[in-house]
VOPAGU-2260 file (C-alpha; in pm, 1 decimal, decimal comma):
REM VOPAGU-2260
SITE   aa  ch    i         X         Y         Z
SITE  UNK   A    0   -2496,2   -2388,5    -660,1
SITE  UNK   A    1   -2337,2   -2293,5    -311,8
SITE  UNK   A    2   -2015,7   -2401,1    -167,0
SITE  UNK   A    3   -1919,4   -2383,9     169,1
SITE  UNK   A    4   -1544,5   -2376,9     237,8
SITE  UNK   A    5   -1452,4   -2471,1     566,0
SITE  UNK   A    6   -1132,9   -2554,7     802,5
SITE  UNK   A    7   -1011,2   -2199,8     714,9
SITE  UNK   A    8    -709,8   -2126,4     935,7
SITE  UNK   A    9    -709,4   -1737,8     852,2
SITE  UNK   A   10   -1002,2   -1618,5     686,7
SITE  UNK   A   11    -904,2   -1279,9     564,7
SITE  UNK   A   12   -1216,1   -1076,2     473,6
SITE  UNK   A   13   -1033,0    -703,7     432,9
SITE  UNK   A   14   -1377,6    -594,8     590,7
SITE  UNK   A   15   -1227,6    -464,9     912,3
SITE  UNK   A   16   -1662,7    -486,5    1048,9
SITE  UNK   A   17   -1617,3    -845,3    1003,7
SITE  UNK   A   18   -1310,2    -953,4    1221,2
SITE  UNK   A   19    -974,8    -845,7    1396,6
SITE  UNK   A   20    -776,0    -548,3    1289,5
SITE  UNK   A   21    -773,1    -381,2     996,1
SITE  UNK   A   22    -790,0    -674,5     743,4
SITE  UNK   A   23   -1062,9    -781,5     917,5
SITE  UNK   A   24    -913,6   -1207,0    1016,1
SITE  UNK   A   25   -1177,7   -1413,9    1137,0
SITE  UNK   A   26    -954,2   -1747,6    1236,3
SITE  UNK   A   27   -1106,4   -2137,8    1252,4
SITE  UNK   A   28   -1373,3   -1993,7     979,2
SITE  UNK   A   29   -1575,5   -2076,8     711,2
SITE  UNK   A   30   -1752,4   -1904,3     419,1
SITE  UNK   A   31   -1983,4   -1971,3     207,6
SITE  UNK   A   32   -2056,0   -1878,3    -190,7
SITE  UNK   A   33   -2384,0   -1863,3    -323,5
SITE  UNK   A   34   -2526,7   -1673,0    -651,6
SITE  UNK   A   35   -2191,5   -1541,6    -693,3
SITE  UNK   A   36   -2144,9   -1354,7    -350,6
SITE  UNK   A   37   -2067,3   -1428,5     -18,9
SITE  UNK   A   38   -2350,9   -1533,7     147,5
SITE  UNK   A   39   -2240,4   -1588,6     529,0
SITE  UNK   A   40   -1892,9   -1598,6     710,6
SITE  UNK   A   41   -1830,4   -1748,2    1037,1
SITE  UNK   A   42   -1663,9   -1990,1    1268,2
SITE  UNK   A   43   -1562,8   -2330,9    1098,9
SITE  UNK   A   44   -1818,4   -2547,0    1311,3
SITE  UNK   A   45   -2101,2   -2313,9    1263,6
SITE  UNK   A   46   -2151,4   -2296,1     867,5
SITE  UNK   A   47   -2400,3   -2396,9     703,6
SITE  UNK   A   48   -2474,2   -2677,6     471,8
SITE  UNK   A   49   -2415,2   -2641,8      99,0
SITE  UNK   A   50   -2433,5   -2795,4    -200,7
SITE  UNK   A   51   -2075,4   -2865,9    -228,3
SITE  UNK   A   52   -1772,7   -2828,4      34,5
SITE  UNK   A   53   -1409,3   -2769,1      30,0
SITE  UNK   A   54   -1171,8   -2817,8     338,3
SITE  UNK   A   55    -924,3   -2558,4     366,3
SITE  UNK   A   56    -699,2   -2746,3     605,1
SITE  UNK   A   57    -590,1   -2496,3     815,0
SITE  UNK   A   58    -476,9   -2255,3     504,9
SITE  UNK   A   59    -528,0   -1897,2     479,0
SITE  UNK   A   60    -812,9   -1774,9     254,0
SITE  UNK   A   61    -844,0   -1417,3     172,0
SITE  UNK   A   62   -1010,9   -1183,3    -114,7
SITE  UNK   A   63    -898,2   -1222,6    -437,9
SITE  UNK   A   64    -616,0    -919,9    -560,8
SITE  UNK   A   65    -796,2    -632,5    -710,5
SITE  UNK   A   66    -506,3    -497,2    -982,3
SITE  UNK   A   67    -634,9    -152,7   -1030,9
SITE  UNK   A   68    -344,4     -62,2   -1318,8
SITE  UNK   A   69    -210,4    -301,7   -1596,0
SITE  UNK   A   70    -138,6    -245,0   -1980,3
SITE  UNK   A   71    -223,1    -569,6   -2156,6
SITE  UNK   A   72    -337,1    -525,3   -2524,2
SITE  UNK   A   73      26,3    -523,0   -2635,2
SITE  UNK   A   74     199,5    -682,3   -2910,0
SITE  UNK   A   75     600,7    -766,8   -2921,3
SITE  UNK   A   76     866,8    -766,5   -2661,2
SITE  UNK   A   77    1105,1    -527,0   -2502,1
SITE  UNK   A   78    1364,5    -750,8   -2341,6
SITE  UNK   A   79    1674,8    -641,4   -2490,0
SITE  UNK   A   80    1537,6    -261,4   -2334,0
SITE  UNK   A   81    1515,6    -440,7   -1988,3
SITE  UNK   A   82    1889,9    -545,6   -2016,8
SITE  UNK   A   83    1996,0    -252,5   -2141,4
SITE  UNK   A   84    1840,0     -57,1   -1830,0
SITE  UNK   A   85    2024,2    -346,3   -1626,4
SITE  UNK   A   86    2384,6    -245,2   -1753,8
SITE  UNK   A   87    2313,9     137,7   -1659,3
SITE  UNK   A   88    2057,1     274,4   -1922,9
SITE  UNK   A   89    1790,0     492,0   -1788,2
SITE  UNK   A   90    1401,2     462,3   -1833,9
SITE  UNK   A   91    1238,2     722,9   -1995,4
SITE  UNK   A   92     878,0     713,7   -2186,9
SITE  UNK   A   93     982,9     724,1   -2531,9
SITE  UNK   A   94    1037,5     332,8   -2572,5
SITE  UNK   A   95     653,7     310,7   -2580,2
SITE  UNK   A   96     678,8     361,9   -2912,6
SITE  UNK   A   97     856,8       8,4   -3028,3
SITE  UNK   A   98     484,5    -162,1   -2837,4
SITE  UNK   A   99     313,5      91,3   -2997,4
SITE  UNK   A  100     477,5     -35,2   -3363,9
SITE  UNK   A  101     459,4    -397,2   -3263,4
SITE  UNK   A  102      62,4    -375,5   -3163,1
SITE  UNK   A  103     -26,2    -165,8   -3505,1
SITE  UNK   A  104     111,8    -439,0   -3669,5
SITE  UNK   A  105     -75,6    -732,2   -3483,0
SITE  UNK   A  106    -384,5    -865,2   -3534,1
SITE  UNK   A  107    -692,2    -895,4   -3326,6
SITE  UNK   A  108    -659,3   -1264,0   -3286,7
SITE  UNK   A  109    -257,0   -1200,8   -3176,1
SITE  UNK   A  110    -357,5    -892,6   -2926,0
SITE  UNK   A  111    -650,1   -1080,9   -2792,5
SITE  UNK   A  112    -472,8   -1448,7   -2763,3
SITE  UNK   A  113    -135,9   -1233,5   -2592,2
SITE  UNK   A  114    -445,2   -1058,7   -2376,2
SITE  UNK   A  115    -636,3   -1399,1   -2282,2
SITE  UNK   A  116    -310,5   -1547,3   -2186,9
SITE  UNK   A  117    -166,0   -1257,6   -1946,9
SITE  UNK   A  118    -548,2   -1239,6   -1783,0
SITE  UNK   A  119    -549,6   -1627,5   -1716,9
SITE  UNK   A  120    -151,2   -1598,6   -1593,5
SITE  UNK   A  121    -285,2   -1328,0   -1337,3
SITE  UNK   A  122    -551,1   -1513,4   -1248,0
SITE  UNK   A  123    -320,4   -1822,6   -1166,9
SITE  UNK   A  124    -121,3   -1557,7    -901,6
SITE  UNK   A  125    -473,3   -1482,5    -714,1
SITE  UNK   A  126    -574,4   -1184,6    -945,2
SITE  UNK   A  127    -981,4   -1157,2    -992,6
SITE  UNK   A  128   -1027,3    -817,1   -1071,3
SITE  UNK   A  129    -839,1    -671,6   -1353,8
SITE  UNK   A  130    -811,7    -336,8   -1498,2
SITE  UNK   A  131    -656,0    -305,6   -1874,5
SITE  UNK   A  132    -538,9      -8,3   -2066,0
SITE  UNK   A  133    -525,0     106,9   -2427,9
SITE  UNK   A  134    -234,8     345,1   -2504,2
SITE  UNK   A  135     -26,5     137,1   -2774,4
SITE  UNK   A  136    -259,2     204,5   -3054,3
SITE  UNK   A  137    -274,3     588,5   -3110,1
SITE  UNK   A  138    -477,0     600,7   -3353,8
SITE  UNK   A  139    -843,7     665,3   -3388,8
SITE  UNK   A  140    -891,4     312,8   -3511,1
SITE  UNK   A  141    -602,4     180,9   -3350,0
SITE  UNK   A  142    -718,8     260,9   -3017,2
SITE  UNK   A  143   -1045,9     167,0   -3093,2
SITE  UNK   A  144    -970,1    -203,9   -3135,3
SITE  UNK   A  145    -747,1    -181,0   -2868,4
SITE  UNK   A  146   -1036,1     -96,1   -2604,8
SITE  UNK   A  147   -1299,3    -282,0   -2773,3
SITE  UNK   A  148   -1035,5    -549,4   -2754,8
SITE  UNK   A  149    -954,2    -521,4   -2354,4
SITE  UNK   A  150   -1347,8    -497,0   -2302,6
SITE  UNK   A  151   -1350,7    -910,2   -2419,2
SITE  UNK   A  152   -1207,5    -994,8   -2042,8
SITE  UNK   A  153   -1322,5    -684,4   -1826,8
SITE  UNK   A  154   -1535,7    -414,7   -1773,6
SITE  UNK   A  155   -1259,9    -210,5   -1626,0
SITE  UNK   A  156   -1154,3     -71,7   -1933,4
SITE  UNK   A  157    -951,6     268,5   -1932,1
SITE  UNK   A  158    -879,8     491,5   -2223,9
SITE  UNK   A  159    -514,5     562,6   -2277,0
SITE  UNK   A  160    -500,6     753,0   -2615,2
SITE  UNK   A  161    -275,7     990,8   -2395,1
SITE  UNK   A  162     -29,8     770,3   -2336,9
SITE  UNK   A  163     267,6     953,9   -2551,1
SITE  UNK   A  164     285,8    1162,8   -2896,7
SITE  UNK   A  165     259,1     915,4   -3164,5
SITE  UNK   A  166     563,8     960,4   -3433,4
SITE  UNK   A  167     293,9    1108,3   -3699,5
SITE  UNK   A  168     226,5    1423,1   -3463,7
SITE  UNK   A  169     577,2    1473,0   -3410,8
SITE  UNK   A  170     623,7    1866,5   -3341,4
SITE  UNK   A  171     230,4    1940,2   -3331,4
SITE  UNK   A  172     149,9    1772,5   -2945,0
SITE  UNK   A  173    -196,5    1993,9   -2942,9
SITE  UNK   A  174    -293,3    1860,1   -3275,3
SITE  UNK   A  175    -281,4    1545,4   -3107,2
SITE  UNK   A  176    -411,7    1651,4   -2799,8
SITE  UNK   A  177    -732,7    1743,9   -2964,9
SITE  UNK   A  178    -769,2    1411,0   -3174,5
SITE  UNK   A  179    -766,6    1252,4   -2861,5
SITE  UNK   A  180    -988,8    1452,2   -2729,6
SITE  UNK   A  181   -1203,0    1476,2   -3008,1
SITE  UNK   A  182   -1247,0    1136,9   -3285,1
SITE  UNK   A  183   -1064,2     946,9   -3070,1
SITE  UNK   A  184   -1235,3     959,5   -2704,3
SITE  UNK   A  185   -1539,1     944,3   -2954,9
SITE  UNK   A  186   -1430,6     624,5   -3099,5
SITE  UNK   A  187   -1329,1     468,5   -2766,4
SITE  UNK   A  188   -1529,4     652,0   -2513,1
SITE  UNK   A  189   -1841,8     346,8   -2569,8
SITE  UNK   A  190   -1621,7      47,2   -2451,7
SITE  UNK   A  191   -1453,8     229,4   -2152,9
SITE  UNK   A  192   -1530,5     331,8   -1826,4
SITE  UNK   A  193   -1194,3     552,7   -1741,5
SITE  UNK   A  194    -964,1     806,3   -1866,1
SITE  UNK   A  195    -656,4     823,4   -1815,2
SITE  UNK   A  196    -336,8    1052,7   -1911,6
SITE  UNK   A  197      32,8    1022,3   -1925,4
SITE  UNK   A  198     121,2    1343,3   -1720,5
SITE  UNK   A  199     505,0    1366,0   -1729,0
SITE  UNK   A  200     789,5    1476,4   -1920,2
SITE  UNK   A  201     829,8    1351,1   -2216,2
SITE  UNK   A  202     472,1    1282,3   -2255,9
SITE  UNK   A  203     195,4    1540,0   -2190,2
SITE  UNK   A  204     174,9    1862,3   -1926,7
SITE  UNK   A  205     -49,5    1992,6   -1756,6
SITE  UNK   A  206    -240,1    2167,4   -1958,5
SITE  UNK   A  207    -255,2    1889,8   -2205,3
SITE  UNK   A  208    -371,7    1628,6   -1952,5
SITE  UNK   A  209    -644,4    1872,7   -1798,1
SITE  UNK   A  210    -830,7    1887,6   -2173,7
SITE  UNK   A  211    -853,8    1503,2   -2215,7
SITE  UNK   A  212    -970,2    1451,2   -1833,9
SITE  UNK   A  213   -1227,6    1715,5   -1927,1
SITE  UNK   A  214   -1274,4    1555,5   -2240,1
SITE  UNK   A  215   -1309,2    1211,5   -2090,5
SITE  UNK   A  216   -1520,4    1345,2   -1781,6
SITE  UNK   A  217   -1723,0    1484,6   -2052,0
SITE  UNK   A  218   -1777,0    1183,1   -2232,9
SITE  UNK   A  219   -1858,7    1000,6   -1957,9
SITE  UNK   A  220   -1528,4     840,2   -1837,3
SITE  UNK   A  221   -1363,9     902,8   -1510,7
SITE  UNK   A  222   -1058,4    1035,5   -1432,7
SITE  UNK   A  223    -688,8     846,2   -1321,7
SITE  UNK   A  224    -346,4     976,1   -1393,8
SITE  UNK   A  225     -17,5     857,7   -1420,6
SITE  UNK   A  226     162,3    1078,5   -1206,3
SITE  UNK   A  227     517,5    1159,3   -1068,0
SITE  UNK   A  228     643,4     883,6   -1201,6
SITE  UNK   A  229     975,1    1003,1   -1355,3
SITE  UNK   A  230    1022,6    1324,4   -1097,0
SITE  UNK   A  231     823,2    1576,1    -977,2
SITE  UNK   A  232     531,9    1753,5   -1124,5
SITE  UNK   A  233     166,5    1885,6   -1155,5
SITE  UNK   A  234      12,6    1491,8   -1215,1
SITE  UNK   A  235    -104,1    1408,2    -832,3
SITE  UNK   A  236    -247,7    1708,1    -820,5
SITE  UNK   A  237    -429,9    1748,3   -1141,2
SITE  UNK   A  238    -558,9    1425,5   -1036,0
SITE  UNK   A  239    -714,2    1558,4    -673,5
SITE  UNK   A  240    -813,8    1860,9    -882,8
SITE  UNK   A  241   -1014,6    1680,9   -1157,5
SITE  UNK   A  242   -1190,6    1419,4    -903,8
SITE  UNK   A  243    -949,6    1180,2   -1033,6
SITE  UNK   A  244   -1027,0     783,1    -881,3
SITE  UNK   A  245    -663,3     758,9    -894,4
SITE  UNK   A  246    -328,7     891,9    -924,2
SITE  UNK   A  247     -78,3     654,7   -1032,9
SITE  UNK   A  248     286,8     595,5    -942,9
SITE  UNK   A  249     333,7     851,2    -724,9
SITE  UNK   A  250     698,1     775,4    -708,1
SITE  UNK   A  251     836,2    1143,4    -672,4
SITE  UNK   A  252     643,0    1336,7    -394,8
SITE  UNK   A  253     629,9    1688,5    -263,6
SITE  UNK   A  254     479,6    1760,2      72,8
SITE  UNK   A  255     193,4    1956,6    -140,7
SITE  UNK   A  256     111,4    1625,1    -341,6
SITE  UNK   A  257     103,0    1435,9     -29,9
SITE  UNK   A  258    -137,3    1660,4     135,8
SITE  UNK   A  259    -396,0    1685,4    -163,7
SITE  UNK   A  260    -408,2    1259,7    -168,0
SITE  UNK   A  261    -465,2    1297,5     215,0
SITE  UNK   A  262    -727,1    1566,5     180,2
SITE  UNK   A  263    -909,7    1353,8    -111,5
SITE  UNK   A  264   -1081,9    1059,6    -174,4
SITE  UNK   A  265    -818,7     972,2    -485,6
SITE  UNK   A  266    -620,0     697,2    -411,4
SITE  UNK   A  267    -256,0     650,2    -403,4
SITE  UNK   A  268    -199,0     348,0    -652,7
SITE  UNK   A  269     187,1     275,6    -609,7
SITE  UNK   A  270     348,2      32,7    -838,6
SITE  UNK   A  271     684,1    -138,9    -708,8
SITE  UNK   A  272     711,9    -374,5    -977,9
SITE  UNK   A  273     791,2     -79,6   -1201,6
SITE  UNK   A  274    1077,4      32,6    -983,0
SITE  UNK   A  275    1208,1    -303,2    -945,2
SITE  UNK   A  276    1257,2    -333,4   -1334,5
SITE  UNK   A  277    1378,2      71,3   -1369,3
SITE  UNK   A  278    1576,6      63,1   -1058,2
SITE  UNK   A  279    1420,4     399,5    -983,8
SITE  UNK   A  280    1319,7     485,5    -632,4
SITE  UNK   A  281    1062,2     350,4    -471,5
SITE  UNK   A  282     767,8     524,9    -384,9
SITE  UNK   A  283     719,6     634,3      -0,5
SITE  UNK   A  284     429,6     427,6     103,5
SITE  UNK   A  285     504,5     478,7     439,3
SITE  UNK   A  286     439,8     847,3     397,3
SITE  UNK   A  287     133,1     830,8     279,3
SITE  UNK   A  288     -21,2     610,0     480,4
SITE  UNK   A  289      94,0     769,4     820,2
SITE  UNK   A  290     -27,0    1119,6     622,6
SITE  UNK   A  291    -390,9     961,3     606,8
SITE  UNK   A  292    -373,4     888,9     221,9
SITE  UNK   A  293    -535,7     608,2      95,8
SITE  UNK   A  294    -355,6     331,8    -124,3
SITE  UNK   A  295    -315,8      98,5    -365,8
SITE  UNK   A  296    -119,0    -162,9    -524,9
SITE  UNK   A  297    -123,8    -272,3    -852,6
SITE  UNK   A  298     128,4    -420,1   -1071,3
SITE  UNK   A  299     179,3    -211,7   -1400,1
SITE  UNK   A  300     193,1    -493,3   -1598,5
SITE  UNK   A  301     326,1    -370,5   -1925,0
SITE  UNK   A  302     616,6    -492,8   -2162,5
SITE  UNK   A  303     845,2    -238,0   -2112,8
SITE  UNK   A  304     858,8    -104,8   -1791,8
SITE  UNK   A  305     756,7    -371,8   -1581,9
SITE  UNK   A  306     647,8    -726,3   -1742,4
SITE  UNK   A  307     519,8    -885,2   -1398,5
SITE  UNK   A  308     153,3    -959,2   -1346,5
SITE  UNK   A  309     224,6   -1082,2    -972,8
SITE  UNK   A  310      36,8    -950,6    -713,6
SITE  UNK   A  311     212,7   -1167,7    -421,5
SITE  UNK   A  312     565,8   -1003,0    -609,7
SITE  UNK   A  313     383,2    -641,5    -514,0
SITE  UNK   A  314     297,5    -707,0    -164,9
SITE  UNK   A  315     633,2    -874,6    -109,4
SITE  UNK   A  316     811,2    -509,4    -258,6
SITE  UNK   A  317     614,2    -275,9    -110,1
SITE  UNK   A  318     656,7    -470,3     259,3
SITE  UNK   A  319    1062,0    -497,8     191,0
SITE  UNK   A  320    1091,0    -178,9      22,6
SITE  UNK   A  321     787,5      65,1      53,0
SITE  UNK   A  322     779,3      72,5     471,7
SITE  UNK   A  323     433,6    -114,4     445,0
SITE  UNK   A  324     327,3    -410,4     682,9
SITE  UNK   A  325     211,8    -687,7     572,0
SITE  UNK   A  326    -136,4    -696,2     650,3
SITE  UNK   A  327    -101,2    -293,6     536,4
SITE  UNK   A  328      27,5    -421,5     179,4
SITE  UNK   A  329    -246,6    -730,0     164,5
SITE  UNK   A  330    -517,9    -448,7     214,2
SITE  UNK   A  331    -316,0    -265,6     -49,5
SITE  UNK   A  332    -308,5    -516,6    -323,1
SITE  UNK   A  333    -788,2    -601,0    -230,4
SITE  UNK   A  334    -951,3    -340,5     -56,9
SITE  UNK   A  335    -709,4    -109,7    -140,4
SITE  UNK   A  336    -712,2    -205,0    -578,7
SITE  UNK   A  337   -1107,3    -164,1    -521,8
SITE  UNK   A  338   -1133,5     153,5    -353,0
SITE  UNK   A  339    -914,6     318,1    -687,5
SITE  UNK   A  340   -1197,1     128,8    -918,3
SITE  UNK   A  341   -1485,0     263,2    -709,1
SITE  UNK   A  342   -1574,8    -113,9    -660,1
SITE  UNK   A  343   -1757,5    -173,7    -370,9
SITE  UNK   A  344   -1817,1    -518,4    -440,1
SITE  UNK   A  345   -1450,1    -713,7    -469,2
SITE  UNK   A  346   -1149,1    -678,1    -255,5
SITE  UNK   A  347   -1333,2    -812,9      33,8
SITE  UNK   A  348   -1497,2   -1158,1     169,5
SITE  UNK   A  349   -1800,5   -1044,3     370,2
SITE  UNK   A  350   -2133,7   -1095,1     317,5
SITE  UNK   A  351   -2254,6    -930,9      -4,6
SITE  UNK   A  352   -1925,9    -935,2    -204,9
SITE  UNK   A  353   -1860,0   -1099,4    -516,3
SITE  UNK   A  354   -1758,7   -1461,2    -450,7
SITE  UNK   A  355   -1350,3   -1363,4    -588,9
SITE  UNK   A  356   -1124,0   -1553,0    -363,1
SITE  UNK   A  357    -835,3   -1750,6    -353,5
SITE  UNK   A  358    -688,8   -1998,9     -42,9
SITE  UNK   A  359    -291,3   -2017,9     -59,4
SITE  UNK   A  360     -87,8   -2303,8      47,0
SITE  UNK   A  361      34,5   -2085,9     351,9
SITE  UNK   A  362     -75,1   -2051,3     730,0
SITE  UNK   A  363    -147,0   -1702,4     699,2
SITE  UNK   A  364    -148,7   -1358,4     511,1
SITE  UNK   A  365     209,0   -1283,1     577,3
SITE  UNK   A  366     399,2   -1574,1     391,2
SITE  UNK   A  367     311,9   -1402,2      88,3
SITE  UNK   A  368     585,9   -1120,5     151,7
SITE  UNK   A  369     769,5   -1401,7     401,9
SITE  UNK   A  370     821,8   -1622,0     139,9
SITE  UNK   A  371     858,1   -1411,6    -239,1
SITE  UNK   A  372     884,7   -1565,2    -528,1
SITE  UNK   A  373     694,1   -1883,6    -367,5
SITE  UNK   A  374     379,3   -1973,7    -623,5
SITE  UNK   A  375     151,1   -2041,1    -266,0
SITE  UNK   A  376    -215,8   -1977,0    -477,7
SITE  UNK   A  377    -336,8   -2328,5    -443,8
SITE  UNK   A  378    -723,1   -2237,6    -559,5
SITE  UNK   A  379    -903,9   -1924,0    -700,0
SITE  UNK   A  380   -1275,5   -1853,6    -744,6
SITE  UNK   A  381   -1442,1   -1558,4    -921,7
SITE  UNK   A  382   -1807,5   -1531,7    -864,4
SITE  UNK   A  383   -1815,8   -1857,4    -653,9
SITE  UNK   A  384   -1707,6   -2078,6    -990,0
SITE  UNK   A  385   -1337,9   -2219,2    -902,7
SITE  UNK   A  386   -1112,6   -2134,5   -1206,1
SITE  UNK   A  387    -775,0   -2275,2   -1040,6
């Protein structure tokens, strides 16, 4: 069935070929959904007929967010932690471990319910594209579930089995190293399509995190890194080094790591609702982008160091704090979320793209940073089938 949706007072397509400036706005516009894709864009009083019709009233319409890094097969809660970090406490990776307890001792039917419900929360906020992690397992058949789990709701699936040192390989790190690399990426490896690594103090080096990438690569995955998150280090550019899709945080950045995003196609994918809840700094978007690096929004979402699955919440920190425009951050949080996924078919609304879209209750683009905290997603579509 097609649908035509029409009266569109800024269409954003984030296909800068299909209208003004860099996110692409095609104003008094139309579009129209068929098989799933986006079948023709154009002014209002030009579209064709459809089966069915929506009138966007003069609202803005643009792709649907691409989140390119969330952790969501979780069990349990960590909001005393968040308080604690709010009185003066600092963040460091070792609370994993309480989710990592909690989720051991859950169930499928608890991880995938808690799952189902954080998926249908994002998509409420405009999210259509969602990536999920494993990482709170850390077992072989921990992880396992955990992946085969997250691949229920999305084919984005990325193995975290490097996430930290479980409490069992306490004092032996390479022993752990090489069951991930080894049983584990075995085990997991068939419901994922990404590897990823925990490169940071406190959790793996650089050494470490180069044998599971090669691992990974080797089993078929490709590479993304956390990286830089708590201070400097090797993880950005292990990441350009091993063809990585994506480094991740990037909060702490030498001139070196800047330079190697610049100088590679791995993207930048900055997370500001982590800072928010760590009250670390925030990472230097403006940096990047002015060094020629491409990036990325996502939100993290994760129950320790930052429980928000809101996009809008994103673009609205990395305008305010991050030195990003708002147009710059929209791209960001679509086009920007689908370049670190290698997706060349979501994160835009031109002809040939998956039908993921979503019309706010707003004028234009910019009210979602111009008015934070505001719920404006007034409809959402994935694959031309409205689910809001």
């Amino acid at each position: 069935m097609s649908l035509v949706i029409h009266g569109i007072g800024e269409l954003v397509t984030a296909d800068p070929a299909a209208g003004d400036g860099p996110l692409g706005v095609l104003r008094d516009a139309a579009v129209v959904f068929d098989g799933g894709r986006v079948a023709w864009v154009g002014a209002s009083g030009a579209a064709p007929a459809a089966d069915e019709a929506v009138d966007a009233r003069g609202r803005c319409l643009l792709p649907g967010f691409v989140d390119s890094h969330a952790h969501l097969v979780f069990a349990g809660d960590r909001a005393d932690e968040f308080a604690a970090r709010m009185t003066g406490r600092p963040y460091a990776a070792g609370g994993i471990r309480t989710t990592v307890e909690a989720t051991r001792a859950a169930s499928d039917d608890a991880l995938r319910a808690n799952l189902r419900r954080l998926v249908a929360e994002m998509a409420r906020q405009g999210t259509t594209t969602v990536e999920c992690k494993s990482g709170y397992g850390l077992t072989v058949e921990q992880e396992r579930r955990c992946v085969r789990i997250a691949a229920e709701v999305t084919g984005e699936v990325t193995f975290l089995g490097a996430h930290v040192v479980p409490p069992e390989y306490d004092g032996d790190p390479g022993g752990y190293v090489r069951l991930v690399s080894g049983a584990m990426m075995a085990a997991c490896a068939p419901y994922a399509r990404w590897i990823d690594v925990f490169c940071e103090r406190g959790a793996f080096d650089a050494a470490q995190a180069r044998t599971v990438l090669a691992a990974g690569a080797a089993a078929g995955l490709v590479p993304r890194v956390h990286a830089n998150q708590l201070g400097p280090g090797p993880g950005v550019r292990l990441a350009v080094e091993m063809g990585a899709a994506s480094a991740d945080h990037c909060t702490f950045l030498a001139d070196a790591d800047v330079d190697a995003l610049a100088s590679s196609p791995t993207v930048a994918t900055l997370l500001p609702a982590v800072e928010f809840s760590t009250r670390q700094p925030y990472p230097d978007a403006r940096r990047l982008l002015d060094a020629g690096a491409a990036v990325a929004l996502a939100t993290d979402c994760n129950p320790g160091s930052g429980y928000s699955s809101s996009m809008a919440f994103c673009v609205a920190l990395a305008v305010r704090e991050m030195g990003m425009s708002p147009a710059e951050a929209v791209l960001a949080a679509t086009a920007g979320g689908a370049r670190a996924l290698r997706r060349g078919d979501v994160g835009r609304l031109s002809p040939g793209a998956r039908a993921d879209a979503q019309l706010l209750d707003a004028p234009s683009h910019i009210h979602l940073a111009y008015r934070p905290g505001v719920p404006l997603t007034a409809a959402v579509w994935k694959d031309g089938v409205r689910q809001v």
